[in-house]
N, C-alpha and C positions, 0 to 999 in steps of 0.2 A: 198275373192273377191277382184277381183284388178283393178282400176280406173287408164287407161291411158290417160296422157294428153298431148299438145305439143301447146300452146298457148304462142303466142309471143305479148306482149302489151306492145305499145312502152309510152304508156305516165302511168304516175306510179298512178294517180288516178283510171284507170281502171283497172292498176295491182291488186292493193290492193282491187278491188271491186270481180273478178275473185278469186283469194284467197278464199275472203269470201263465195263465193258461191259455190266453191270445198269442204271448210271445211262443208258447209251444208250437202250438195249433201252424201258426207262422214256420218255424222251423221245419216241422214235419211234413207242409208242402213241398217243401225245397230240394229235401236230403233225405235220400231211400235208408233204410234200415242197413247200417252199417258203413254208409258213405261219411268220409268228413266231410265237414261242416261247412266247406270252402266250396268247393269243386272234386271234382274226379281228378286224377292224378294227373298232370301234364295237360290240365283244361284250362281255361278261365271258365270263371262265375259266372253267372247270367248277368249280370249287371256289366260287365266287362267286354261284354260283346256290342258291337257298333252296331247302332240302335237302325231301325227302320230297314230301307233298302238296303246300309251299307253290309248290314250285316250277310247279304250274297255276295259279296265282293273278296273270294279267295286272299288271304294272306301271299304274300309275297317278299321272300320266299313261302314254298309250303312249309310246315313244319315235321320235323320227321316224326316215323311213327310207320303201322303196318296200315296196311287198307282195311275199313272199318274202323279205325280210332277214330272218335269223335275231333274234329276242332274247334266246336263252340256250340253252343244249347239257348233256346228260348222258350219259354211258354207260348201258348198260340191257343188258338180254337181249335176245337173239332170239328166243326162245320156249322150249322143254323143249328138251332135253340135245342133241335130234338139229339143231334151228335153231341153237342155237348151234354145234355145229362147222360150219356152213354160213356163215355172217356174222358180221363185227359190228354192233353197232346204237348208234344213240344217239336218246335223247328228244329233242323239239328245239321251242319254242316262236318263232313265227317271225308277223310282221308278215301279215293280207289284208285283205278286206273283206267287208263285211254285205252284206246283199240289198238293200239301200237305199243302198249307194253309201261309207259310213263304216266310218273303217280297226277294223279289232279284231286280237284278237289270237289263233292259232290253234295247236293242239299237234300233235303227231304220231311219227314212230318214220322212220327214215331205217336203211336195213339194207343192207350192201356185202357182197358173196361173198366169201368167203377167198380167195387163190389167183389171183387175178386181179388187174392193172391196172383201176383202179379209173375211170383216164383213158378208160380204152377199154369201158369198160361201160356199154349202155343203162340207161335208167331208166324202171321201170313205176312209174305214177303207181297202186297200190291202193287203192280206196274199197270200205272196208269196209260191210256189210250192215249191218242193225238191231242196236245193240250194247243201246240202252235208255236212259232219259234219267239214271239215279245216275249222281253221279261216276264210281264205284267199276266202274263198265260202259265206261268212256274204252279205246277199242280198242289205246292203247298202257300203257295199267295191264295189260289181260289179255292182251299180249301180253308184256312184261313178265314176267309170272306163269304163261307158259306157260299159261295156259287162253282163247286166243283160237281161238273156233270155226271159223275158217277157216283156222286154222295148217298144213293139208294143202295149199291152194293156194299159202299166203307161200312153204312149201320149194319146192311145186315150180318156182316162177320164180328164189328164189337156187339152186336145183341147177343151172338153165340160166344161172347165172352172170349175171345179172340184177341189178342194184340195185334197189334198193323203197323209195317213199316210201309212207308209211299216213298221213294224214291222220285225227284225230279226229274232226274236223269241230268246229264252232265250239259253245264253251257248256259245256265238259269242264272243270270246277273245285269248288271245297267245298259253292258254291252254285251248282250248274248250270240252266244256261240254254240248253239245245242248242235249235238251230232246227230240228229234225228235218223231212225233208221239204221242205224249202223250197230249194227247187232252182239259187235265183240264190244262196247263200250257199254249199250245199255245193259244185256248181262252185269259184266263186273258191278256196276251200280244197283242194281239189285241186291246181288251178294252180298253190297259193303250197305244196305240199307239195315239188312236182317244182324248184317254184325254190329253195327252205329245204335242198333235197338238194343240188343246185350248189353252193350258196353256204357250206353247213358245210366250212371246210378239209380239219378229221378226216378224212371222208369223199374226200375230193381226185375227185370226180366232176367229170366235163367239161361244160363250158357249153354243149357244142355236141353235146351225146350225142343217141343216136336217144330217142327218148321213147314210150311207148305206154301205154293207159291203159285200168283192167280192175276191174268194179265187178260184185256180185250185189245185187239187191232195192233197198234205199236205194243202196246203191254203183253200182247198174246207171244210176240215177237222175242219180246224182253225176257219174258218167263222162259222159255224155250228155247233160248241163247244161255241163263244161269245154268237151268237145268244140266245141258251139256257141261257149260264150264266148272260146275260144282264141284265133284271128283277133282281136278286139280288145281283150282286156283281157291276152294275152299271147303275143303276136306272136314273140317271138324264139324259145321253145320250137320241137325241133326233131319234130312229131308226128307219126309215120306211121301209127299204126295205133288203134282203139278196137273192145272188147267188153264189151259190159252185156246182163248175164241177167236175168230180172225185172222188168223195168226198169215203175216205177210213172209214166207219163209224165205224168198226171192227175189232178193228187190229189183231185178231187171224184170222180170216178170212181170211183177207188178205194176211197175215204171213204162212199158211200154202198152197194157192195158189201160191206160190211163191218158196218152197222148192224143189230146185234142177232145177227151170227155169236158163233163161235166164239174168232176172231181179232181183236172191237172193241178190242182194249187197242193196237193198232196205231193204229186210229182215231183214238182220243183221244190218244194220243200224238202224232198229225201236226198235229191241232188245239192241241194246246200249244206244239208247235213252231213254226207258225204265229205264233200270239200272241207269241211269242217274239222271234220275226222284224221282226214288227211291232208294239210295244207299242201303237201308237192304236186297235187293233182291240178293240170290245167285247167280252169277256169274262168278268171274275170278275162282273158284274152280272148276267150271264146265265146263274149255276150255280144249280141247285139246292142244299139243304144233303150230300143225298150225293155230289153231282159235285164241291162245294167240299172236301170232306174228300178223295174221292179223287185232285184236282187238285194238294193240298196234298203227300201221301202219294207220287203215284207219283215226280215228279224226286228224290227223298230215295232210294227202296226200290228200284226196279225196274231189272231188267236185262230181257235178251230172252225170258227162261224166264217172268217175273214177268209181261208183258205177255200170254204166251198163256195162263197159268194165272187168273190175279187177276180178269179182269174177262170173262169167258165170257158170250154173247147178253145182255151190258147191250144200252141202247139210246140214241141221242142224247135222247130224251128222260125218260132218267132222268138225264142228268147236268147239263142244259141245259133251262132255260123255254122257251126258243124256240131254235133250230138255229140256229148261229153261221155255218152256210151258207147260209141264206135273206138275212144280211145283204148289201147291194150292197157295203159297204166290203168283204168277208170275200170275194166271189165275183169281185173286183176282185182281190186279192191271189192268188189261187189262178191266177185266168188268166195273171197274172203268170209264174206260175211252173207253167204248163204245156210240157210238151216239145214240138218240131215247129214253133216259127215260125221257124228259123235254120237255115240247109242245114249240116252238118259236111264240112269240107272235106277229110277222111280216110278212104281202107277202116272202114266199119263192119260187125262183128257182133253183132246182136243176134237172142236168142235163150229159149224162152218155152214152158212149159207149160201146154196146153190146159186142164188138170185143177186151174190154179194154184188157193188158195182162202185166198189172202193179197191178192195185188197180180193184178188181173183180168186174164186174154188178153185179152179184146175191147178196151181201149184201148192195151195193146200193139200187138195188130195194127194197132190205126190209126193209134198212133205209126209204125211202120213203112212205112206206107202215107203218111204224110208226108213222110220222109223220102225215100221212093220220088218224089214227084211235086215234092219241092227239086231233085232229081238227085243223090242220098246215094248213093254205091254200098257198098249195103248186101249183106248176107249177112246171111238170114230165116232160122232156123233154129226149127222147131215138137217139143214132144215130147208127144204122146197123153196118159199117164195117169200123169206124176209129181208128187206133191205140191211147193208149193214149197222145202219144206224139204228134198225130196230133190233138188233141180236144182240149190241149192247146191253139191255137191258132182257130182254125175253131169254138169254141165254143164263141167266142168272140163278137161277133155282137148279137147274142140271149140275152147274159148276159147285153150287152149294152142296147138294147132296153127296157129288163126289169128294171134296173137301172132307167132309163130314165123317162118309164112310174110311176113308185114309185114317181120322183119328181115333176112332171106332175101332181101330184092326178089323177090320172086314177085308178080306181077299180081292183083290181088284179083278176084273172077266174082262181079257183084250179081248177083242173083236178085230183082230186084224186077219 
């Protein structure tokens, strides 16, 4: 962050008084009310962190600590001209855990409203949608850079004076490894988003803030994978409310919807993620020589544009000798990380288009329908004929009100 000044003071008692009130001004960017003057405890400085890309480059070894302790901070944007007069932000690399139980290390974007006590501000956990597996695609680079496609929903929750944690999800570095899809990993990275927001001083957010947690497509996913894990992997969060749009509860489902569309570069992308997840899972022996070149190709190149355009009615069996989902180890892992065995213990909305032609309604609906028969009190909400690319957006205001009424203490009305 950079302080311009241009003050001409002609007599040298009120030079020396301006100085000192720069040098404040200065400090009091830095270090929240009551934090030293250095760092958070067991941090480094912002200055201290490796500059540019390096700075997604996990320490090696990790450092110890619990999941959600921060392991380095930056200042950053908020997004184009209009997010930053709404917040500040900072990048922030912070301690959680993989889908198998081992710590890693996770990034993300932590953004506080101007104008407000920061103490008294809830905190929306946002899980962003399909960003792509490049680096260069890490939902806090394009937000950052002002070109994060859901930057219409980030404002609208800091206009309602909202705090925002954005998780990247795990796997955003030089050589990316995201586990895309894989639903016990992106959870915990949500969770340890909302704690990495507590726990950054800068930010001076309350431990004990309300919390709510609000995801489209992969993010729909993400949210509703916390939700479950909440109650035990992070119990002191204080959560009242959850909405996930599109929400993919099944990824074989999904995965096989998907074979030979329009939209396969999704596919193969949840199968890398996958793999990812779980290295013991057969694999690169099971590519053919165009699946290996495009396997090699897509985490280097492709963001979300590149996945609908690049790989159009391929087929699992142009990329694969035999379907990486026939294997039991491969259908083993997926069950794993299907939605609907864990009741969520909070007002749920979720909400879904019949005409989706990315992430199916029919296992929507039946995630729904399980969460209905946990005793989820859920809020169903269905839309006839919008793509799912437009529900990103047109689903936005329903989510909002829900949201809303959650902080409100208003009663939530399932509809299951």
């Amino acid at each position: 962050m950079r302080i311009f000044a241009n003050v001409r003071v002609r007599r040298a008692g009120a030079r020396r008084t301006a100085l000192a009130v720069a040098l404040l001004m200065v400090a009091a960017l830095f270090v929240a009310p009551g934090a030293p003057a250095s760092a958070a405890p067991g941090r480094a400085p912002f200055d201290a962190a490796p500059p540019g890309d390096d700075f997604y480059t996990p320490p090696s070894p990790l450092p110890a600590g619990a999941p959600g302790d921060v392991i380095r901070a930056r200042p950053s944007k908020a997004g184009p001209p209009t997010a930053r007069s709404l917040a500040n932000a900072w990048e922030v690399m912070f301690l959680s855990t993989t889908a198998d139980g081992k710590p890693n290390a996770v990034t993300g974007t932590v953004l506080v409203p101007k104008g407000v006590d920061p103490a008294k501000a809830p905190i929306v956990a946002f899980a962003p949608g399909t960003s792509g597996p490049a680096f260069r695609c890490a939902p806090s680079k394009m937000i950052d850079s002002g070109s994060f496609y859901e930057q219409a929903m980030l404002n609208e929750l800091l206009k309602r004076k909202w705090a925002v944690a954005v998780p990247d999800y795990e796997g955003y570095h030089k050589d990316p490894t995201t586990s895309y899809m894989t639903g016990k990993a992106l959870g915990h990275a949500v969770l340890d988003a909302v704690r990495a927001a507590q726990r950054l001083p800068e930010a001076g957010l309350s431990k004990d803030a309300k919390v709510l947690f609000h995801g489209y497509s992969q993010g729909g996913g993400a949210v509703m994978w916390a939700a479950q894990q909440q109650p035990e992997y992070a119990p002191e969060l204080k959560l009242i409310g959850v909405s996930g749009g599109g929400v993919p509860g099944d990824i074989v489902a999904v995965a096989l919807n998907l074979d030979g569309s329009p939209m396969f570069g999704f596919m193969l992308y949840a199968l890398i993620g996958l793999k990812n997840a779980y290295p013991e899972l057969p694999f690169d022996e099971l590519l053919t020589d165009k699946g290996r070149t495009l396997v090699q190709n897509m985490p280097q190149n492709d963001c979300t544009l590149e996945l609908i355009t690049n790989y159009q009615k391929l087929t699992v069996d142009d990329i694969f000798t035999s379907s990486p989902l026939g294997d039991p180890s491969w259908s083993g892992r997926a069950v794993e990380n299907r939605l609907g065995s864990t009741a969520i213990k909070v007002p749920v909305f979720q909400y879904h288009s019949k005409a989706d032609e990315i992430v199916a309604f029919s296992q929507a609906s039946r995630l729904h329908d399980k969460y209905c028969a946990l005793g989820v009190q859920e809020t169903w909400k269905t839309y006839d004929d919008l793509s799912h690319i437009t529900l990103v957006y047109r689903g936005n205001e329903s989510a909002l009100a829900f949201l809303q009424d959650r902080l409100d203490g208003k009663p939530a009305t399932s509809n299951c």
